[in-house]
DOBA-295033 format. One record per residue: residue in one letter; z, x, y of N, C-alpha, C in turn. Coordinates in steps of 0.1 Angstrom, whole numbers, plus 5000, padded with zeros to 4 digits. Last residue first. Layout:
BEGIN
aZXYZXYZXY
...
end
This chain:
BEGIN
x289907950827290607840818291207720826
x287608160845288708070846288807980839
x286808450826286708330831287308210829
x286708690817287508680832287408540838
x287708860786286908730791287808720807
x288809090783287209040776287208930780
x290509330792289809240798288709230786
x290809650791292009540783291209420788
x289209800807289109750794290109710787
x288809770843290309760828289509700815
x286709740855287109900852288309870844
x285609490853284709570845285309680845
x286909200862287509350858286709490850
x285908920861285309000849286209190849
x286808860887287708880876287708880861
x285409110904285309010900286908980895
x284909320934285109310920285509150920
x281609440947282809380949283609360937
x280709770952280209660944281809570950
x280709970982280610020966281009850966
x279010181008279110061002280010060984
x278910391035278610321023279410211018
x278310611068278610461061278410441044
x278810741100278210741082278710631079
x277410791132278110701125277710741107
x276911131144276611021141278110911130
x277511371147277611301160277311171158
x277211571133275711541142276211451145
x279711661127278811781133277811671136
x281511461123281711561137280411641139
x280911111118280511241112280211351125
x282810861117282210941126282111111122
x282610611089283310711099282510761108
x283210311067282810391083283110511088
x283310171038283710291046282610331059
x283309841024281809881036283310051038
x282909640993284009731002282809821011
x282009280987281709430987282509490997
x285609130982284209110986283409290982
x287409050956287209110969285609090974
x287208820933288908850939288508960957
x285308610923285108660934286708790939
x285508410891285108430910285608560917
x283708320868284308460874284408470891
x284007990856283208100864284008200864
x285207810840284207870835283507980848
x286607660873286507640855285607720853
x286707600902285907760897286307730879
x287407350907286207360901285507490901
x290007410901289607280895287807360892
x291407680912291607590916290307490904
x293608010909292607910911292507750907
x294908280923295408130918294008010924
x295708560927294708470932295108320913
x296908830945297208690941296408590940
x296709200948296609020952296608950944
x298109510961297909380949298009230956
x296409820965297009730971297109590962
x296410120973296110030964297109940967
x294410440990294910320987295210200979
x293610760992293310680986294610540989
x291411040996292110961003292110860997
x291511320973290511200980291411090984
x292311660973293311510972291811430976
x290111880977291111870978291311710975
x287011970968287712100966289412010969
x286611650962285711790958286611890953
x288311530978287311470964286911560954
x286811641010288111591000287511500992
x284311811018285511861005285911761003
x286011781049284911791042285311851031
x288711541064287511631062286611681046
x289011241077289011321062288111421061
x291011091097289911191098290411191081
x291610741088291910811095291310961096
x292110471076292410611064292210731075
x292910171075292310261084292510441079
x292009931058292410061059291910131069
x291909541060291409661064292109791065
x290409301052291409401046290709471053
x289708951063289409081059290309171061
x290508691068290508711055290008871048
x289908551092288908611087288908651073
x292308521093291408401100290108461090
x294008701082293908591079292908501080
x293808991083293508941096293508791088
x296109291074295309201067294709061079
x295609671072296109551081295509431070
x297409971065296309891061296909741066
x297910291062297610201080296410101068
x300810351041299410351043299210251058
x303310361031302610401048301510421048
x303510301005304110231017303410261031
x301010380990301510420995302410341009
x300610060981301210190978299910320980
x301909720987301009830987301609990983
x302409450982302609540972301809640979
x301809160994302609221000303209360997
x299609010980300809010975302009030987
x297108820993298008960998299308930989
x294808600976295708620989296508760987
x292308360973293108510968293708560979
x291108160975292008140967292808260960
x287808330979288808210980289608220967
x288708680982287708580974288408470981
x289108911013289108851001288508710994
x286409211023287309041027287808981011
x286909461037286909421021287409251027
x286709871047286509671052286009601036
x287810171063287510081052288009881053
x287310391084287810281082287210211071
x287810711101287210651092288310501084
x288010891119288210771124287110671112
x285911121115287111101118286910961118
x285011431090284211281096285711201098
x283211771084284211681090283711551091
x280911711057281211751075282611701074
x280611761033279511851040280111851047
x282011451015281211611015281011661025
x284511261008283711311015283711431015
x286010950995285911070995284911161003
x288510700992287710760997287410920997
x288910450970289310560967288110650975
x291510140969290210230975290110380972
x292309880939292610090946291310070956
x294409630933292909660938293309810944
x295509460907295809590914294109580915
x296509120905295409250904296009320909
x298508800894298208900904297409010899
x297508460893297308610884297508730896
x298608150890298808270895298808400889
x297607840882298607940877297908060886
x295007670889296507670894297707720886
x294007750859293807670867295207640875
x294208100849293907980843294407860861
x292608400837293208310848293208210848
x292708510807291908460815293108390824
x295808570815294508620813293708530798
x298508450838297608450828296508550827
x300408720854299808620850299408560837
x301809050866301708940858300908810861
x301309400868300909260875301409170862
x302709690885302809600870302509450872
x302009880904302509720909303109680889
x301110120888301510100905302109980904
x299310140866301010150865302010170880
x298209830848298009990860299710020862
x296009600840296609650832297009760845
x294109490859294809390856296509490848
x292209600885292809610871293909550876
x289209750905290109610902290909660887
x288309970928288009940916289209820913
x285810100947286410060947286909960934
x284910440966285410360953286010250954
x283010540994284610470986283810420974
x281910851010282210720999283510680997
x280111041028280810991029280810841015
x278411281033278311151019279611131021
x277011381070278111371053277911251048
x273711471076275011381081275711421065
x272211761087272511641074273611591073
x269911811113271611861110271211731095
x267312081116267911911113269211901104
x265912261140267012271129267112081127
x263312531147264112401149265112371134
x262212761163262812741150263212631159
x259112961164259812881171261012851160
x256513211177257313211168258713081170
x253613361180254113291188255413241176
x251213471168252413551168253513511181
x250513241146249713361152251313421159
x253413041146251913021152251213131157
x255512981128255113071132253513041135
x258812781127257412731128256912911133
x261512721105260912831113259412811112
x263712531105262012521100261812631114
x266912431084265512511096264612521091
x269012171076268012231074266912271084
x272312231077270812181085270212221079
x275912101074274912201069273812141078
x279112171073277912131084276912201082
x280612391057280412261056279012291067
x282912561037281412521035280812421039
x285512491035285012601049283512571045
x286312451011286212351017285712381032
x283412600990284412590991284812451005
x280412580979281012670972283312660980
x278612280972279612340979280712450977
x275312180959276712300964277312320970
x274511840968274311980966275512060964
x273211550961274311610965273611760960
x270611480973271611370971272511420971
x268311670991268611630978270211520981
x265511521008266911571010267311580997
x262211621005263211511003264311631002
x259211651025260111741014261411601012
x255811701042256911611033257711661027
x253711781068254211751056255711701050
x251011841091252011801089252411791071
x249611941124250211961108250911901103
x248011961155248811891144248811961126
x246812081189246712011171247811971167
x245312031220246311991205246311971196
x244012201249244212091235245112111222
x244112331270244812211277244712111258
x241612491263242812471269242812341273
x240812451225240312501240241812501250
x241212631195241912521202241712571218
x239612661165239412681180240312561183
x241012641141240312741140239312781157
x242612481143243412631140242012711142
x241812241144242612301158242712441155
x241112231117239512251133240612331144
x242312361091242012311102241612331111
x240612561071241312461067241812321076
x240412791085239112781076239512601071
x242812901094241612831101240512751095
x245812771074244712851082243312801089
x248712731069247512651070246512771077
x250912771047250212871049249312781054
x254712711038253512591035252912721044
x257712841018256812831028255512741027
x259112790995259812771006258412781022
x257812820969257812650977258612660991
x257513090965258413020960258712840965
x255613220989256913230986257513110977
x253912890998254013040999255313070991
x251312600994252912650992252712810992
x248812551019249312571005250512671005
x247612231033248312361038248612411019
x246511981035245912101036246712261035
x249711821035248011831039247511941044
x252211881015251411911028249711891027
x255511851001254011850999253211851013
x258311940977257411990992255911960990
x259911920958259411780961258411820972
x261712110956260412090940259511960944
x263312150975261912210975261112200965
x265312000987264711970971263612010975
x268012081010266312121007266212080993
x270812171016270612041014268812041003
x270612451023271112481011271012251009
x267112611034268812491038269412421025
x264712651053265612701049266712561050
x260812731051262012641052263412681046
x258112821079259312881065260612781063
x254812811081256312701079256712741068
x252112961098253212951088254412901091
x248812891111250112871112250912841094
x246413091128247113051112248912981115
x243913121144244913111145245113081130
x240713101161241313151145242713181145
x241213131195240413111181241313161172
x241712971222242013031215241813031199
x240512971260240712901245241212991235
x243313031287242113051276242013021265
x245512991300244312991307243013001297
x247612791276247712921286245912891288
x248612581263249212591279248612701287
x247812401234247512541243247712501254
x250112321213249612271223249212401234
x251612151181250612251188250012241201
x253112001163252711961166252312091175
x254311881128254112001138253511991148
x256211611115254911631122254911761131
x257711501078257211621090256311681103
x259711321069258111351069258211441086
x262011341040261311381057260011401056
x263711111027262611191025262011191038
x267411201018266111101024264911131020
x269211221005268711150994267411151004
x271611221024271111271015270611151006
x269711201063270611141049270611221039
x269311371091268911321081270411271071
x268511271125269311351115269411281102
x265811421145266711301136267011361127
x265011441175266111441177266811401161
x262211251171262611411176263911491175
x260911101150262011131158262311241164
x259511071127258911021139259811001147
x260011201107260111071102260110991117
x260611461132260411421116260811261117
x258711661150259111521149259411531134
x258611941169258611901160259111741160
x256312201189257312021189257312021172
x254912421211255412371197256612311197
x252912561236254012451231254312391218
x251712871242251312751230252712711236
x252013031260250513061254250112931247
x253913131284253513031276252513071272
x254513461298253813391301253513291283
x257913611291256713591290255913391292
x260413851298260213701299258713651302
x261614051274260414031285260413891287
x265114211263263414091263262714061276
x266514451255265714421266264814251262
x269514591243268214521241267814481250
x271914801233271314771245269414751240
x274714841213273514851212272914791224
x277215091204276715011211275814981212
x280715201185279015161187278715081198
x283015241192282115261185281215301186
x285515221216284615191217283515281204
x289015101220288315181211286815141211
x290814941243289714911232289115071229
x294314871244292914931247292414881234
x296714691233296214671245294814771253
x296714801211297514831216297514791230
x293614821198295014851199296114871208
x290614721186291914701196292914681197
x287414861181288614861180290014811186
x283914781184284814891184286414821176
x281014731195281614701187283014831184
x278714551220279714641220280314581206
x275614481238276414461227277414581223
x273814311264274414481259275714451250
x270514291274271514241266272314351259
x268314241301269114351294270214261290
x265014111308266614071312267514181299
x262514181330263114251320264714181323
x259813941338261014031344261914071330
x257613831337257413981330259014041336
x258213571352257213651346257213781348
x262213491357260713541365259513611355
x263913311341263813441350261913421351
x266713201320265613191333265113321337
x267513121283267413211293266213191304
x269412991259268212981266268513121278
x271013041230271213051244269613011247
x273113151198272013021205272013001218
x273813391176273713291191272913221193
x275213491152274213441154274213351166
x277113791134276613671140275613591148
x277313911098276113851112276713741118
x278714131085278314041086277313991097
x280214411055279514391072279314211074
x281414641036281714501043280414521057
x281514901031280614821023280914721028
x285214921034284115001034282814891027
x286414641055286514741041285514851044
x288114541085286514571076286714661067
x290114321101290014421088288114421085
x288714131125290114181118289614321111
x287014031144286514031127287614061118
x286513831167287313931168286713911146
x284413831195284313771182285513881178
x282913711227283313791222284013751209
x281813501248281013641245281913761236
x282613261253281413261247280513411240
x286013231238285313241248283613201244
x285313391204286913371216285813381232
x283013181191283313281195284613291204
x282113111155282413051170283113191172
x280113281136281113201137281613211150
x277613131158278513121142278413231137
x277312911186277513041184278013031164
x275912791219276912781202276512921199
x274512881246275112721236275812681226
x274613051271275513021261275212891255
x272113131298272913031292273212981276
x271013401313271213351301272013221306
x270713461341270313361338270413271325
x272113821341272113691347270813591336
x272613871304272013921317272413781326
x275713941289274513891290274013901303
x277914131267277114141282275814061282
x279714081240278414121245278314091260
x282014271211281614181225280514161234
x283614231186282414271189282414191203
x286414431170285814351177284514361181
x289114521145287814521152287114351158
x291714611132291414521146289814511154
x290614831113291514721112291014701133
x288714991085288114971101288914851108
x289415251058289315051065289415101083
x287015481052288915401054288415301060
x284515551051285715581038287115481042
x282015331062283515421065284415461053
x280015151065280315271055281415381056
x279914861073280514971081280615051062
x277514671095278014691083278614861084
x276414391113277114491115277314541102
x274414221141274414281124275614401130
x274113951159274414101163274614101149
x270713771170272413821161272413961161
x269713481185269613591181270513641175
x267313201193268613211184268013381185
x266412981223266413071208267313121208
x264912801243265912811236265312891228
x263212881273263412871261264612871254
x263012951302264012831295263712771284
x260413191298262013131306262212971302
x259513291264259513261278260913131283
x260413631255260713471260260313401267
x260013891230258713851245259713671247
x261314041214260814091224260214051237
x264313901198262713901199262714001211
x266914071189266713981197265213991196
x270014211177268614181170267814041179
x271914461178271414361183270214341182
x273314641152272214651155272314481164
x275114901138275614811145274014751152
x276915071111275315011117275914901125
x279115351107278715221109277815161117
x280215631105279815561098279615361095
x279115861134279715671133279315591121
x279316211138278616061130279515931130
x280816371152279016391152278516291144
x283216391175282916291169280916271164
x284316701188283216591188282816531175
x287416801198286516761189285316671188
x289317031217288516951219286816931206
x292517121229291717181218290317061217
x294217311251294017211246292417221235
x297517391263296717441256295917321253
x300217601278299917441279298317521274
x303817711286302417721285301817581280
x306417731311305817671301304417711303
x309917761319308617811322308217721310
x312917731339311917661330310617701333
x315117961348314317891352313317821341
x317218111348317718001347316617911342
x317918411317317218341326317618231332
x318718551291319418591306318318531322
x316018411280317418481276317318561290
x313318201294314218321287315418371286
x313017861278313917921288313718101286
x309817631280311417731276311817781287
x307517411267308317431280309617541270
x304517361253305817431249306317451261
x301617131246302217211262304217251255
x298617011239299917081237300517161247
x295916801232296716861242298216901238
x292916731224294316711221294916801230
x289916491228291116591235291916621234
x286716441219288316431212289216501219
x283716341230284216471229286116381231
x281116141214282416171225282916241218
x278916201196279216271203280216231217
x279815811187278815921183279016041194
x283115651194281415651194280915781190
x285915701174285315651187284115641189
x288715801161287815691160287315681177
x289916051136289816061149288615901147
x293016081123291616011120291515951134
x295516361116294916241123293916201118
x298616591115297116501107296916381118
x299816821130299316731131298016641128
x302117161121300217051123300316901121
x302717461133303217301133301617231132
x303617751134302817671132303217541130
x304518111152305517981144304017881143
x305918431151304718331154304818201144
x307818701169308118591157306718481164
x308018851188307318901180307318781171
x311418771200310118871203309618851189
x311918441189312118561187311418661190
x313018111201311618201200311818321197
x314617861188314517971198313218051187
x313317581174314017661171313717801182
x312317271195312017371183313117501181
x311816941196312617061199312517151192
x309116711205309516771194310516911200
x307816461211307816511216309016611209
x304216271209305316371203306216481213
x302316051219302916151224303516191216
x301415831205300115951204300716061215
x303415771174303715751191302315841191
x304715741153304215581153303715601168
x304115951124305115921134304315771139
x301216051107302316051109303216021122
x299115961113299015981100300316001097
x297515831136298515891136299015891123
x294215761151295515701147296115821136
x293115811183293015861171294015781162
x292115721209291615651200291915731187
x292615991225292815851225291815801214
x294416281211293616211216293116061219
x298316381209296616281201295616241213
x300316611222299316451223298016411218
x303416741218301816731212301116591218
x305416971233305116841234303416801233
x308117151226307017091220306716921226
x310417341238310217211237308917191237
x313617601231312117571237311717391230
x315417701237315317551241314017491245
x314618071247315817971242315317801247
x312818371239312918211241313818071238
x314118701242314118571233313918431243
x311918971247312818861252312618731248
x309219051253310119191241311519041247
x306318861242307618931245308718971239
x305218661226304418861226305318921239
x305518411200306418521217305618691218
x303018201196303918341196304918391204
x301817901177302717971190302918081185
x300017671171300317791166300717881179
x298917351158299817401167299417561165
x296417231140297617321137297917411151
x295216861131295916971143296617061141
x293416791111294316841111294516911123
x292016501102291816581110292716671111
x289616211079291116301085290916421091
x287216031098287516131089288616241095
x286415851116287415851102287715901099
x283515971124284915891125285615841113
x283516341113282716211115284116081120
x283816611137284016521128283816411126
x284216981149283216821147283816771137
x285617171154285017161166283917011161
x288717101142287417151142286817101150
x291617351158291017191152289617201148
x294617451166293617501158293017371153
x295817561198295617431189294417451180
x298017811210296617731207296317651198
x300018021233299517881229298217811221
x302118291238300418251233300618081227
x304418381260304518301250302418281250
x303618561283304818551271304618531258
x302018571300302118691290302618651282
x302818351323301018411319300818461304
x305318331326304118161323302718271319
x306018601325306718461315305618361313
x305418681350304918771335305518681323
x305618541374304018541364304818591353
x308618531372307918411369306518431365
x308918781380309418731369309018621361
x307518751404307118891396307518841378
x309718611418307818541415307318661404
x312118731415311418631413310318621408
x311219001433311519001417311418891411
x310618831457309618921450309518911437
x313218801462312418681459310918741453
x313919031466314818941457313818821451
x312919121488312919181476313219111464
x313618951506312118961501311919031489
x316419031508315918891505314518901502
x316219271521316919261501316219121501
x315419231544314519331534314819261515
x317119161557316019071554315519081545
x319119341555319819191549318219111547
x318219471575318219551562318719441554
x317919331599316719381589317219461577
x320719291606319919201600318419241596
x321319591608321919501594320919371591
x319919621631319919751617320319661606
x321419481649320019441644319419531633
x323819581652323419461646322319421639
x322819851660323819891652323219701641
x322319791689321219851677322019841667
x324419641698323119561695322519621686
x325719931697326319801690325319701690
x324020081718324520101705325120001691
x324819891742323519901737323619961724
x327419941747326919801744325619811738
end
């Protein structure tokens, strides 16, 4: 019995042995494949500016004596690169068996995009088989490029010193010298606690972010914010501005710029008034009178100051600029007062006030380079010693009608007498013809009463025009509805025409009476929020715009 136990246990250690052995051979098999075999390396340059094309060159060996079957390439772009070939930043590619000693190359063009020294990551990994093998082995390789210039200026441009709940204006600058176009870009910013958002141009998705599309080479622009901001004396509020790329649901990050302002102690109060309003929006044609007004807040008197007024605004007739005491700078766009010239400028104690003041006229009409060219102001950047402010005065739109009479037209075809004769019936063609510059302007309405003894044909044209007639009253009315800015100009001018009947009576003989009254247009001008308005002449049946008419008086 005891022989036969020994005898068993002789087999199952000699059955264990082969198994360790077996599995030995294994693992023995498996280093000298994944370590020795196959050579992996990605040939790139170690720098490159963004944009600038890139070539990945793969490059494999077998430095085995045993062929590589089914083998499998699988390349990956770095993030943010775009792909010069295929549409994926994985590739995944089958390649031809491996031959001892045979060395094979594969390259991958790119344009690498991202900020200034981030480091570019490409990555390659070849999975196979060996001949008379089951098992999947693979090498894996990666190659790493730094991005050493960002051909594009990206600059947040903010003052240095605010005081808390100041309004002011700042802007992000951008301009891109890139050999290749710069497609989905974006700019986004981080404000500190206390800011508060007001407007923005060109408006923004939200309050903090701007999408720009396509940038050429040589392309750049500015946007420009309007915010106030709270905080504490001398406390540092950080503004952080971002410009990059967005694809695919990521963002590609560029550039970035990080600004600081100091929130500073008051020194001076600066107001402006024009034509003795604080708040006033101007006409074209008007003439603004200008009051600056100055006010020391801080603990100490203050001597010899200078104050400069810079004027900006494509409405401005700067050939008309006049000022007390002050003398023109730059080309009439600036006025220069100095100490030597006023008492306030030249000591102002605490707690006292000066003044400035001058004159310029709106012009009547101006340039409009397209129908996006609108809502104009004119800025006055006030600079006091090195205290700095800007105020703006919006310019309502020129909103107009025309309004014109004929006997002769080719809308209605009128009949009557001419001259109009006594209880006989002459019908007119009467047009409105509304037009409008600078702003949007909605809910605009046109008002015309008729003469005695003139009445509504019932002829209008455009059939669907919104035009009512109120009998009691005897007033016409179009309702013509928003018309933006431009029309007249760059597009169609809103227009109506309508025919009346007027049959006169004993004792209008020898007169010209009356067929409309003066025509009044109303609207609501979007950018300052105000009512516009004009006027144009009534007509007679003197007809002064059909020269077929030489006498309008009634027979």
């Amino acid at each position: 019995m005891r022989s036969r136990k020994k005898i068993k246990r002789s087999w199952i250690i000699a059955i264990s042995v082969l198994v360790v052995i077996a599995i030995a051979a294994f693992v023995w098999q498996q280093n000298i494949f994944s370590k020795e075999v196959l050579r992996l390396e990605i040939l790139a340059p170690d720098e490159a500016d963004m944009g600038q094309e890139v070539v990945y060159t793969v490059k494999y060996k077998n430095n085995g004596n045993v062929r590589l079957e089914n083998p499998i390439l699988i390349f990956e772009y770095p993030g943010g690169a775009v792909f010069l070939e295929g549409d994926s930043r994985r590739v995944t590619q089958e390649l031809e068996d491996i031959y001892p000693g045979q060395e094979r190359t594969m390259e991958f063009p790119a344009r690498l995009f991202g900020k200034k020294n981030e480091v570019k990551e490409a990555k390659a990994q070849i999975t196979y088989t060996p001949k008379n093998l089951t098992g999947r082995f693979s090498a894996e390789t990666t190659a790493s490029t730094v991005i050493s210039f960002v051909p594009l200026n990206f600059e947040l441009d903010l003052p240095s010193r605010i005081e808390s709940g100041q309004e002011f204006e700042f802007s992000l600058n951008y301009f891109s010298n890139s050999e290749y176009p710069l497609s989905n870009m974006r700019i986004s910013i981080d404000y500190p606690d206390g800011f508060t958002f007001k407007s923005a141009s060109p408006t923004s998705i939200g309050d903090s972010e701007w999408s720009l599309g396509l940038v050429n080479r040589a392309e750049g622009g500015r946007i420009t914010i309007t915010g106030s901001i709270e905080g504490e004396l001398n406390e540092a509020k950080i503004f952080e501005a971002r410009i990059g790329s967005w694809e695919d649901g990521d963002f590609t990050l560029f550039k970035e710029s990080v600004r600081g302002v100091e929130i500073a102690v008051p020194q001076m109060i600066i107001s402006q008034r024009v034509n003795d309003e604080v708040g006033f929006v101007a006409l074209p044609g008007d003439t603004l009178h200008y009051e600056i007004s100055f006010k020391n807040v801080s603990d100490k008197n203050l001597e010899n100051l200078f104050l400069v007024i810079n004027l900006d605004g494509r409405p401005l007739n700067l050939s008309t600029l006049t000022s007390t005491y002050g003398e023109s700078q730059q080309g009439g766009k600036s006025i220069l007062w100095e100490s030597r010239d006023v008492g306030r400028l030249r000591f102002l104690g605490k707690g006292e006030e000066g003044r400035v003041e001058f004159w310029v006229n709106v012009l009547e009409e101006w340039e409009q380079f397209s129908a996006q060219d609108k809502d104009f102001s004119i800025k006055t950047t006030v600079v006091l010693s090195d205290i700095r402010e800007e105020f703006k005065v919006p310019v309502s739109s020129k909103l107009l009608i025309e309004q014109t009479g004929r006997f002769q037209d080719e809308v209605f075809g009128n009949q009557g007498p001419l001259p109009p004769q006594v209880e006989t019936s002459t019908t007119y063609t009467i047009t409105w013809t509304a037009s409008n510059s600078y702003n949007d302007v909605n809910n605009v309405k046109v008002r015309a009463s008729l003469g005695q003894g003139v009445q509504l044909s019932g002829n209008i044209f455009p059939q669907d025009s919104s035009l009512v007639y109120d009998s009691a009253s005897r007033e016409v009315v179009w309702d013509a509805g928003d018309i933006v800015a431009g029309s007249g100009t760059f597009g169609s001018a809103a227009s109506v025409s309508f025919q009346v009947s007027f049959t006169p009576q004993e004792f209008q003989v020898g007169t010209t009476p009356e067929l409309i009254s003066e025509v009044r247009i109303t609207g609501d001008d979007i950018f300052t929020n105000r009512l516009v308005s004009s006027t144009d002449e009534a007509i007679t049946t003197i007809l002064e715009d059909d020269e077929s008419i030489t006498d309008g008086r009634v027979q």
